[in-house]
ZAKOL-738274 format. One record per residue (C-alpha): chain; x, y, z; residue in three letters. Coordinates in steps of 0.5 Angstrom, whole numbers, plus 2048, in hexadecimal, padded with zeros to 3 digits. Layout:
<lumza cadena="A" x="X" y="Y" z="Z" residuo="ala"/>
...
# end
This chain:
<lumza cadena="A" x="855" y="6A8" z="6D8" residuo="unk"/>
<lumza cadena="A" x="854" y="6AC" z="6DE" residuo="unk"/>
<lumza cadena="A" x="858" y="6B1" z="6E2" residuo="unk"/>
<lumza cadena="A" x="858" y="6B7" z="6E8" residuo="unk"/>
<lumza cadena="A" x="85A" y="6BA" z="6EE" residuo="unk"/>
<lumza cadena="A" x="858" y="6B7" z="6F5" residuo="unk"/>
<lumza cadena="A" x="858" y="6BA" z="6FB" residuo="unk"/>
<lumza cadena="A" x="859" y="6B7" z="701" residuo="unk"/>
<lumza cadena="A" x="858" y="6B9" z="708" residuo="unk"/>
<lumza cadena="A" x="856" y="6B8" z="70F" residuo="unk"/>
<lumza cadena="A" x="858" y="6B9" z="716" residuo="unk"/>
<lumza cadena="A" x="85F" y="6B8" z="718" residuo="unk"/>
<lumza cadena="A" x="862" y="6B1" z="719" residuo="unk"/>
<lumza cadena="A" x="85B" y="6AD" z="716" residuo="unk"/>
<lumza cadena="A" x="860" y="6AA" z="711" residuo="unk"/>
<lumza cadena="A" x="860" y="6AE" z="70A" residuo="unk"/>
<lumza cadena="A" x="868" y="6AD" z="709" residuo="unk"/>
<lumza cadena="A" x="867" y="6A5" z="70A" residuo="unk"/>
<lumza cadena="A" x="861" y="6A5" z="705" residuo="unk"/>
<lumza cadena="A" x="865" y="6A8" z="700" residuo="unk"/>
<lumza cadena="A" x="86B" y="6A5" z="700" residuo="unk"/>
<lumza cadena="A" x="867" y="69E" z="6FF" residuo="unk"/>
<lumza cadena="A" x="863" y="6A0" z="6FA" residuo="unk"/>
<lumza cadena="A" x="86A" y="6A3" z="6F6" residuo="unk"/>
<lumza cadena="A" x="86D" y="69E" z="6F8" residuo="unk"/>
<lumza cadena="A" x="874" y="6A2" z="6F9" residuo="unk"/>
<lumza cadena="A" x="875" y="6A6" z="700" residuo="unk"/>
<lumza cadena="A" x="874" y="6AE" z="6FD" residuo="unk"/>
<lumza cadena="A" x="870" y="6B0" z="704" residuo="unk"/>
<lumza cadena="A" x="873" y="6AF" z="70B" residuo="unk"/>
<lumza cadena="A" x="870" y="6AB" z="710" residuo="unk"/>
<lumza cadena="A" x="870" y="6AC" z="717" residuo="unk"/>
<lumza cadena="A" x="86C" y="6AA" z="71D" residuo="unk"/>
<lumza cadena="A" x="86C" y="6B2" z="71F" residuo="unk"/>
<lumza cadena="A" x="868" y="6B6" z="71D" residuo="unk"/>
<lumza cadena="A" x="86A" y="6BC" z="718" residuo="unk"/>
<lumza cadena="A" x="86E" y="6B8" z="715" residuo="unk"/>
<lumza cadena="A" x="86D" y="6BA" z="70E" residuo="unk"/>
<lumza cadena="A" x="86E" y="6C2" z="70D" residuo="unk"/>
<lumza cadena="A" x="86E" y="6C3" z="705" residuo="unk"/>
<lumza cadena="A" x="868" y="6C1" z="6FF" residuo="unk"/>
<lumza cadena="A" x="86D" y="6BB" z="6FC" residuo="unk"/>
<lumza cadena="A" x="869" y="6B8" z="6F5" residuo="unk"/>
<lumza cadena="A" x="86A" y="6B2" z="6F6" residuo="unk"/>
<lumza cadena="A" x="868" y="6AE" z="6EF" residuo="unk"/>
<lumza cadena="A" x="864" y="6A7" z="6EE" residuo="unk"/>
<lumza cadena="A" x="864" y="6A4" z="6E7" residuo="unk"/>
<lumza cadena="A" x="860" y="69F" z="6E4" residuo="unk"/>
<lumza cadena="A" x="85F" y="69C" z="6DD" residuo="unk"/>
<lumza cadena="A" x="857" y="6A1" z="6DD" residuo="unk"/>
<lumza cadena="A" x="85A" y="6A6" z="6E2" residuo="unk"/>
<lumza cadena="A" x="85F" y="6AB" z="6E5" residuo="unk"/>
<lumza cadena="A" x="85D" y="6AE" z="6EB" residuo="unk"/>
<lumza cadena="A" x="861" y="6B3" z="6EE" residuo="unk"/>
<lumza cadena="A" x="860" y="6B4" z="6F6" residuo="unk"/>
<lumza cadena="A" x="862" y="6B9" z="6FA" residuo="unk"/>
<lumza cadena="A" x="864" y="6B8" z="701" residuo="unk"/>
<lumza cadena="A" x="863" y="6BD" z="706" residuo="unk"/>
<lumza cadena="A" x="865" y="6BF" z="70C" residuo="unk"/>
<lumza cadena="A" x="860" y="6BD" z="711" residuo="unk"/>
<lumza cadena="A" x="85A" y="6C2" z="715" residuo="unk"/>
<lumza cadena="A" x="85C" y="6C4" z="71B" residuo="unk"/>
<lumza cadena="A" x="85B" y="6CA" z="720" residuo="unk"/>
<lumza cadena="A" x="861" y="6CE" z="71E" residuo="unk"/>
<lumza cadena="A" x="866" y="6D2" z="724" residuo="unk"/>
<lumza cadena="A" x="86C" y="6D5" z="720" residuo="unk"/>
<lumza cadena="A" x="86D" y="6D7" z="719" residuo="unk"/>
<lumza cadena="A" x="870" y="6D0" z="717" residuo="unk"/>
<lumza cadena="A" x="86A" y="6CD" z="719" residuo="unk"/>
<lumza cadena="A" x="865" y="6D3" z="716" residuo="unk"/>
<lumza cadena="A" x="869" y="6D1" z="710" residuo="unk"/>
<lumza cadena="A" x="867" y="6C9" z="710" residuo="unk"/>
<lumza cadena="A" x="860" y="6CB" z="711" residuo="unk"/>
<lumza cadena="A" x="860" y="6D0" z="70A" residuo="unk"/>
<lumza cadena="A" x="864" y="6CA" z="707" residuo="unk"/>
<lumza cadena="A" x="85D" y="6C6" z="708" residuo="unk"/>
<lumza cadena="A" x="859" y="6CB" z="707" residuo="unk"/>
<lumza cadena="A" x="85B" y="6CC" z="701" residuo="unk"/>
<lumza cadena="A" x="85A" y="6C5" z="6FF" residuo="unk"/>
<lumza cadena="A" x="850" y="6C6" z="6FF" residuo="unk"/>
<lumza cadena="A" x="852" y="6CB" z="6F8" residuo="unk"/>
<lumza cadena="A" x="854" y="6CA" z="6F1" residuo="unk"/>
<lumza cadena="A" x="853" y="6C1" z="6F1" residuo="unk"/>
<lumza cadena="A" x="84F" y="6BD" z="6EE" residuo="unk"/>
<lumza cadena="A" x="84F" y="6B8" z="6F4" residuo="unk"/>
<lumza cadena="A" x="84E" y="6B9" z="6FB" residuo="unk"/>
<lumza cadena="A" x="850" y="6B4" z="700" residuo="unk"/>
<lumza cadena="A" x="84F" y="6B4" z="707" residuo="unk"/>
<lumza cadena="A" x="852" y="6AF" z="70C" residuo="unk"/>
<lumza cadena="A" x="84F" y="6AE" z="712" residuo="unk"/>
<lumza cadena="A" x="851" y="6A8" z="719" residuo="unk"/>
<lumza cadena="A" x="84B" y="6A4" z="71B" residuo="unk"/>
<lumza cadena="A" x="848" y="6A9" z="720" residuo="unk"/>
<lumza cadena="A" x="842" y="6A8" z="721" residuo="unk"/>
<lumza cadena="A" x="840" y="6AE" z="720" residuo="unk"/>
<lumza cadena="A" x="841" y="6B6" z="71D" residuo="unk"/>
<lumza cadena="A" x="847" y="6B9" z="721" residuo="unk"/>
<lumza cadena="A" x="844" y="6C1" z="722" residuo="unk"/>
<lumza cadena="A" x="84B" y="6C3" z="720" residuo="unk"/>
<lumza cadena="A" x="84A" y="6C0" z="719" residuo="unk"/>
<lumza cadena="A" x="843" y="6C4" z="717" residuo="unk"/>
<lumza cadena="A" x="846" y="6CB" z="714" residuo="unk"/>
<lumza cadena="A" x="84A" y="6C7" z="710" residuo="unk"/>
<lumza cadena="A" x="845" y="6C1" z="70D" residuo="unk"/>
<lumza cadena="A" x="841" y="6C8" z="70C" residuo="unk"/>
<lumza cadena="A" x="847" y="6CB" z="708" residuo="unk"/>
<lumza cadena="A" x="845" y="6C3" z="705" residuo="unk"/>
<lumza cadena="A" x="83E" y="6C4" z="704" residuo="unk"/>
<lumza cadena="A" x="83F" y="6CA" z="700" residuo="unk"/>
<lumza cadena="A" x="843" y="6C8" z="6FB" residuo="unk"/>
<lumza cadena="A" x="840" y="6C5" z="6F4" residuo="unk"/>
<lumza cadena="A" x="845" y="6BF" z="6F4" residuo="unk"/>
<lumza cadena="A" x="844" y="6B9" z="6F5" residuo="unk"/>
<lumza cadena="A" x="846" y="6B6" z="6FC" residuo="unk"/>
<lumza cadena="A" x="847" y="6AF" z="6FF" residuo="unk"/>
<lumza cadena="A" x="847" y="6AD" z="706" residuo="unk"/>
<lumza cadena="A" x="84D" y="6A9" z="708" residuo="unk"/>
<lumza cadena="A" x="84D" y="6A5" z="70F" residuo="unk"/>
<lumza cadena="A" x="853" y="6A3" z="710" residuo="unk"/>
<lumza cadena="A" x="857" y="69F" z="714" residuo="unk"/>
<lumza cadena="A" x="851" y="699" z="714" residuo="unk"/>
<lumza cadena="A" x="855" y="694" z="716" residuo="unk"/>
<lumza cadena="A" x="856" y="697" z="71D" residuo="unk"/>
<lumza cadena="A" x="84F" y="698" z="71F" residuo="unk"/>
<lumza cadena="A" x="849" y="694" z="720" residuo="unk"/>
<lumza cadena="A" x="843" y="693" z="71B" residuo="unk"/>
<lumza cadena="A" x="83F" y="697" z="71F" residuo="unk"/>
<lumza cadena="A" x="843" y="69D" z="71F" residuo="unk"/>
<lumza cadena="A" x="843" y="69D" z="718" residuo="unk"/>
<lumza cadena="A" x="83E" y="69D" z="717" residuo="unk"/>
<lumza cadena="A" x="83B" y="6A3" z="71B" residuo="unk"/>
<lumza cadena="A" x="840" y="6A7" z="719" residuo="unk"/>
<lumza cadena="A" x="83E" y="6A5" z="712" residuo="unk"/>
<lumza cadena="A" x="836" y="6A7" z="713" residuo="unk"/>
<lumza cadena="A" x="839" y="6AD" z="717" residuo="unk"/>
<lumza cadena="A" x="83D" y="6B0" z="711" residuo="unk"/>
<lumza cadena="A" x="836" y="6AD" z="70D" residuo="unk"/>
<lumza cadena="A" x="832" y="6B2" z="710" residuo="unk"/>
<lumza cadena="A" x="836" y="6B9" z="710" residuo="unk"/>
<lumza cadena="A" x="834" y="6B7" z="708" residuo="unk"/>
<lumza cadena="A" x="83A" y="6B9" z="705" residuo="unk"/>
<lumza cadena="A" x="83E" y="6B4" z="702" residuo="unk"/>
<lumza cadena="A" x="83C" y="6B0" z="6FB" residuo="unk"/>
<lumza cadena="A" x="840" y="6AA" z="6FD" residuo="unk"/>
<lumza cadena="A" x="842" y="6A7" z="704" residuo="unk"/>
<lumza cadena="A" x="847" y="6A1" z="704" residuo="unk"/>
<lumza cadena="A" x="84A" y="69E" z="70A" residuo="unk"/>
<lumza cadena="A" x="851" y="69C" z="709" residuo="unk"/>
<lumza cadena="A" x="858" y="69A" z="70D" residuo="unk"/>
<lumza cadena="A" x="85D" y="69E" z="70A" residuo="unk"/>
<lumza cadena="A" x="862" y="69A" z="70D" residuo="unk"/>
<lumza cadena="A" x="85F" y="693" z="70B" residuo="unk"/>
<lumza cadena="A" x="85E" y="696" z="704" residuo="unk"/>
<lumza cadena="A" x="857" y="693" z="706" residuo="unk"/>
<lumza cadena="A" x="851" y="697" z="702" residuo="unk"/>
<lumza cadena="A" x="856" y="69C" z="6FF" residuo="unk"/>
<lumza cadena="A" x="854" y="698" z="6F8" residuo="unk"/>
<lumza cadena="A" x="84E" y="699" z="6F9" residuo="unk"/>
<lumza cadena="A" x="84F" y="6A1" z="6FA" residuo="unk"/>
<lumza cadena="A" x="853" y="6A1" z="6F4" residuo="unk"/>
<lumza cadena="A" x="84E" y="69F" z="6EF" residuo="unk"/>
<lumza cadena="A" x="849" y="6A3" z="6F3" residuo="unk"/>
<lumza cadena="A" x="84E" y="6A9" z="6F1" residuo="unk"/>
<lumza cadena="A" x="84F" y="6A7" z="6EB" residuo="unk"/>
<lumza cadena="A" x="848" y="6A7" z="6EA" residuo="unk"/>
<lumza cadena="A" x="847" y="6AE" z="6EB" residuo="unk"/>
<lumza cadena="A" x="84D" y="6B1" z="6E6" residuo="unk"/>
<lumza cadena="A" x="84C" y="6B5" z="6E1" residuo="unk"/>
<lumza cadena="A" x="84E" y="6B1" z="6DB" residuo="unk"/>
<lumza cadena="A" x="856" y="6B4" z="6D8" residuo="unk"/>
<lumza cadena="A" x="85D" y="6B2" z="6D6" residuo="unk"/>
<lumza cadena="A" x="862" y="6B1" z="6DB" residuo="unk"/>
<lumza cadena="A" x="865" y="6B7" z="6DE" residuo="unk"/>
<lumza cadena="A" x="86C" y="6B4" z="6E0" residuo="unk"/>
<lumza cadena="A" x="871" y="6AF" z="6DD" residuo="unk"/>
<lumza cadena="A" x="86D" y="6A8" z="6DE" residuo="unk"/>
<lumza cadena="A" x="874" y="6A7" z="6E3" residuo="unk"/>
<lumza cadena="A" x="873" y="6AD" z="6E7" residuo="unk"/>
<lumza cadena="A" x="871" y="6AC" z="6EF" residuo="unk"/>
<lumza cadena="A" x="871" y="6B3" z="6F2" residuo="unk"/>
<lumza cadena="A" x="873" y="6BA" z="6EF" residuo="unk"/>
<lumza cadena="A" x="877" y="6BC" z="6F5" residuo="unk"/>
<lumza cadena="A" x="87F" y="6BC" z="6F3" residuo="unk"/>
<lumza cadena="A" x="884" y="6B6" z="6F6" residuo="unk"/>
<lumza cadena="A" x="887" y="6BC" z="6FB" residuo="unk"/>
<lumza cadena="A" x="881" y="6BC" z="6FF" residuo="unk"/>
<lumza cadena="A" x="87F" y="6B5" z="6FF" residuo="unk"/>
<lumza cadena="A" x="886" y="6B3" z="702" residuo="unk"/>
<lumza cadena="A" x="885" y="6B9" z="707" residuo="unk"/>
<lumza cadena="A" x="87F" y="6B7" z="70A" residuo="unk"/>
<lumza cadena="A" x="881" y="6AF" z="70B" residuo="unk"/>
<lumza cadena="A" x="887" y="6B3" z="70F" residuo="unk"/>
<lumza cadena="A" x="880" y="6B7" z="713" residuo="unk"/>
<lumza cadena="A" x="87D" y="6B0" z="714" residuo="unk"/>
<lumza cadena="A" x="882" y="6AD" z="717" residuo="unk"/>
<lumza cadena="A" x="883" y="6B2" z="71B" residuo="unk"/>
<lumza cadena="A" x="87C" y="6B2" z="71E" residuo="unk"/>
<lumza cadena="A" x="87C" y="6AB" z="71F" residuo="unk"/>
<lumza cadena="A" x="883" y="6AC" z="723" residuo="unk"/>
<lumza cadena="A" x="882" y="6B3" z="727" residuo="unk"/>
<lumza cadena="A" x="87A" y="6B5" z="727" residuo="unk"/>
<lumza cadena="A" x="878" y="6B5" z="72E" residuo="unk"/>
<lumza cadena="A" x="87E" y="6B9" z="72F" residuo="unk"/>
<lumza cadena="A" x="87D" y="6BE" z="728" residuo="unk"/>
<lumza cadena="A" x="876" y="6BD" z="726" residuo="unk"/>
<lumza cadena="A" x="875" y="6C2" z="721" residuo="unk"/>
<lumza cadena="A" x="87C" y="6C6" z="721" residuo="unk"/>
<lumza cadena="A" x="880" y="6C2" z="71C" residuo="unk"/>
<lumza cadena="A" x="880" y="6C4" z="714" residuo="unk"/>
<lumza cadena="A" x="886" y="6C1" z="70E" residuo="unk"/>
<lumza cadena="A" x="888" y="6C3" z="708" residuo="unk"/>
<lumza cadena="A" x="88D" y="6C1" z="703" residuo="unk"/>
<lumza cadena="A" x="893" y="6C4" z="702" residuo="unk"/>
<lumza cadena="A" x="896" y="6BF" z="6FC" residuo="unk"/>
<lumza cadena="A" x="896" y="6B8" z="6FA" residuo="unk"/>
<lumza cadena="A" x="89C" y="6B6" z="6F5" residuo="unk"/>
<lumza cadena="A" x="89C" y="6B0" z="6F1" residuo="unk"/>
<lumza cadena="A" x="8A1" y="6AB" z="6F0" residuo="unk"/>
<lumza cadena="A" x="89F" y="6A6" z="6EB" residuo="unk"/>
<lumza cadena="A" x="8A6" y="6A3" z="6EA" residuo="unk"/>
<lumza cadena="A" x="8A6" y="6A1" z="6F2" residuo="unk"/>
<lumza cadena="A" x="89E" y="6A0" z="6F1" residuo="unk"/>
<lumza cadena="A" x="89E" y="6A5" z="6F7" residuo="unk"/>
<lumza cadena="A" x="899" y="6AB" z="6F9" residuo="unk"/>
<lumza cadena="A" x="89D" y="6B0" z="6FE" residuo="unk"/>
<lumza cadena="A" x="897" y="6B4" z="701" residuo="unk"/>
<lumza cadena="A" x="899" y="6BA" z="706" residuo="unk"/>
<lumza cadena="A" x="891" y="6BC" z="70A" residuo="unk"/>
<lumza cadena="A" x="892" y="6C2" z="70F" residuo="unk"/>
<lumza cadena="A" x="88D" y="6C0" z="715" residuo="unk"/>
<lumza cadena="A" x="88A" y="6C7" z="718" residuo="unk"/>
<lumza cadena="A" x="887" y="6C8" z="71F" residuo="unk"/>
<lumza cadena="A" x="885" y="6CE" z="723" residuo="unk"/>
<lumza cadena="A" x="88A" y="6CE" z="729" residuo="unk"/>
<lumza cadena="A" x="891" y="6CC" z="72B" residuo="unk"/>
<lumza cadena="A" x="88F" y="6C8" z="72F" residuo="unk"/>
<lumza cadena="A" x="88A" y="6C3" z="72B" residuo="unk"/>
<lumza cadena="A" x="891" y="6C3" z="727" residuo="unk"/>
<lumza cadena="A" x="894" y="6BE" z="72C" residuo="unk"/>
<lumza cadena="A" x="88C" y="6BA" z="72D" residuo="unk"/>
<lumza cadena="A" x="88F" y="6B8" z="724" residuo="unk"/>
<lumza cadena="A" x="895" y="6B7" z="725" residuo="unk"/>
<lumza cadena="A" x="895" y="6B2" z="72C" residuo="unk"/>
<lumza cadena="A" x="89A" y="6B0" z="730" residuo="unk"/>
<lumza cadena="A" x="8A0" y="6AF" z="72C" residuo="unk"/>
<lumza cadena="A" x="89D" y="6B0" z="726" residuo="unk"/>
<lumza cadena="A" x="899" y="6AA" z="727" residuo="unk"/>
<lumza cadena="A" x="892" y="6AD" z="726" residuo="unk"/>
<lumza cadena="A" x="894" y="6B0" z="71E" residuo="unk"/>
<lumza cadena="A" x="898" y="6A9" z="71D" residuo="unk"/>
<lumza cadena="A" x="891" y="6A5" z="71D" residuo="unk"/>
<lumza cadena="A" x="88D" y="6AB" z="71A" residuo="unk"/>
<lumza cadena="A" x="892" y="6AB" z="714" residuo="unk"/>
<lumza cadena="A" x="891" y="6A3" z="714" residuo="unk"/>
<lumza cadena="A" x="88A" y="6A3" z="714" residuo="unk"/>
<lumza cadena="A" x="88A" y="6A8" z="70F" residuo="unk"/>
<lumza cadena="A" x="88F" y="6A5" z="70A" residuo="unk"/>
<lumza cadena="A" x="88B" y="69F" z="709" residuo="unk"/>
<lumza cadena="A" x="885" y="6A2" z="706" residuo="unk"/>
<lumza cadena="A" x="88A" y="6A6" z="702" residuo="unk"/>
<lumza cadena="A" x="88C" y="6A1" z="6FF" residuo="unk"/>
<lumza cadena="A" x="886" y="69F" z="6FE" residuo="unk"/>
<lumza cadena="A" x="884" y="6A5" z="6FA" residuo="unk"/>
<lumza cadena="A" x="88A" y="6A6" z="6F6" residuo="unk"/>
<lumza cadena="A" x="88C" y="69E" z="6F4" residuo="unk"/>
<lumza cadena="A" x="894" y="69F" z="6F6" residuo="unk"/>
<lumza cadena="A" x="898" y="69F" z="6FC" residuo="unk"/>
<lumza cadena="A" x="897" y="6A5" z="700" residuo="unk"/>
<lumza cadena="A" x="89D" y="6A9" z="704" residuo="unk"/>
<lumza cadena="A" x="899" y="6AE" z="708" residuo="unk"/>
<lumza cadena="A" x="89C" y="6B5" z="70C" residuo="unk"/>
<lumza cadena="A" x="898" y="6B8" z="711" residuo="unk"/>
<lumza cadena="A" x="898" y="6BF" z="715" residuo="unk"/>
<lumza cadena="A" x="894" y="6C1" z="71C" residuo="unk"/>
<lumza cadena="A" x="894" y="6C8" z="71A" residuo="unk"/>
<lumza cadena="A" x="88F" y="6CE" z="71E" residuo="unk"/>
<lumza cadena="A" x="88B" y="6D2" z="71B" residuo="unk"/>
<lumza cadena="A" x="888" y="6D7" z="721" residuo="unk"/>
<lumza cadena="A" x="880" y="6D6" z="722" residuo="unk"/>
<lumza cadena="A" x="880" y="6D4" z="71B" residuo="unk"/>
<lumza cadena="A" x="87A" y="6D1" z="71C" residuo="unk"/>
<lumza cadena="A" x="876" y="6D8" z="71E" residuo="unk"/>
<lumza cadena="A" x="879" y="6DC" z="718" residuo="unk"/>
<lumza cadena="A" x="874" y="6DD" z="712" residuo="unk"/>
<lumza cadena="A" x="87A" y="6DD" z="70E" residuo="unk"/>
<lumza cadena="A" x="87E" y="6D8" z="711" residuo="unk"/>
<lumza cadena="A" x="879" y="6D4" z="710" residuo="unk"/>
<lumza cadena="A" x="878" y="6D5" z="709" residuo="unk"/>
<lumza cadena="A" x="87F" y="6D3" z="708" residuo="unk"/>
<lumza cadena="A" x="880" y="6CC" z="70D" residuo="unk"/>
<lumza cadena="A" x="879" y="6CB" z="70C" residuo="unk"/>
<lumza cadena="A" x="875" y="6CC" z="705" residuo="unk"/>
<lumza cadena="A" x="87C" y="6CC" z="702" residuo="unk"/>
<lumza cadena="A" x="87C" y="6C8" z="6FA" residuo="unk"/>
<lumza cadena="A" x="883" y="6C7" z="6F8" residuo="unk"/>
<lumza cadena="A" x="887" y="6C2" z="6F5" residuo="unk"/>
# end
């Protein structure tokens, strides 16, 4: 039996979430076509019959212009220490960005064992993976280099095995049935956020957060009242969510009411509430709260 932590990391939008949510099997880590969609470490926990391997999905690399953003960035910086694995992703670029050198140093100076992960294969031509592989090859820093389609699954057992390879042998650190460490709270408010980036991004890119305010079983109706709280940064931004005639916040709330019921198995009655929180996004505190909360 083996088992161990591992980070994975990369820039913004090359698709960790999907790797993710693919290899567990569960969807416990939001997905979006935008970038800085993911703004906290989440474990995320893939179990087998010789291995459990709990990996963290971090916020994506990126230049940061506010305290939000500051935030993502020490969110992933903090995914290079303290692991038995680091994970890599990368798109089929053909070659090294310059914007990715301080970080693949950071890479090169730790002991862990790294594993380049080339994604999105199936998008891309042979002859660009394959220069992006012998790119990554010569900077001579990962163990491992493992092309893959985090959205096909091809390649991803591939990776697998190589990273179970590579863990320490030890007992499982979480109940067999376990898929993430984060609390039912959160998961339910970041499927809101992910629908609200699919319905008003180009209008509000970075200037959303939820939370939880409460849920509420109802086991004799086989119902789940679920009330989230939405926070934008102006008033104005408040009427972008709520559309004309409420439109806008009825198709996100549609949206999100199937993947939440998915996720708890039962009906959902689902509340939600446009509220303005000033500038949330460029005050440290508020950041900590809206952004890097854990509650349940």
């Amino acid at each position: 039996m083996k088992s161990g932590f591992v980070h994975l990391l990369g820039k913004s939008n090359v698709g960790k979430s999907t790797f993710i949510n693919k290899v567990v099997g569960d969807k416990v880590s939001i997905t979006s076509d935008k970038p800085q969609t993911t703004r906290n470490r989440i474990k995320c926990i893939y179990n087998r019959e010789d291995a459990q391997v709990i990996f963290l999905d971090t916020p994506g690399i990126h230049r940061p212009e506010n305290p939000l953003g500051s935030h993502l960035v020490d969110e992933a910086k903090k995914g290079v220490k303290g692991s038995d694995i680091i994970l890599y992703m990368v798109e089929p670029w053909g070659e090294v960005p310059e914007d990715e050198r301080p970080f693949l140093k950071k890479i090169a100076g730790q002991k862990e064992t790294a594993i380049l992960l080339v994604n999105k294969v199936d998008i891309h031509s042979p002859e660009e993976i394959a220069r992006t592989l012998e790119a990554y090859e010569r900077e001579e820093i990962f163990d491992e280099y493992v092309p893959i389609s985090a959205l096909t699954g091809d390649g991803v057992d591939v990776a697998l095995d190589e990273i179970v390879s590579y863990l320490p042998e030890g007992e499982r650190l979480f109940p067999e049935d376990t898929s993430t460490d984060k609390p039912l709270g959160f998961l339910m408010a970041e499927l809101v956020r992910e629908k609200v980036y699919e319905l008003t991004y180009e209008e509000l890119p970075y200037s959303v957060a939820t939370r939880t305010r409460s849920y509420e079983w109802r086991e004799d109706e086989d119902l789940v009242e679920i009330y989230i709280d939405i926070y934008v940064v102006r008033k104005s931004q408040k009427g972008i969510i709520i559309g004309q005639d409420g439109k806008k916040i009825k198709e996100i709330g549609k949206r999100a009411r199937k993947d939440l019921e998915s996720l708890v198995g039962s009906r959902v009655y689902l509340d939600l509430k446009v509220k303005v929180a000033k500038n949330w996004n460029r005050n440290s505190d508020s950041v900590e709260t809206l952004a890097g909360f854990d509650s349940d």
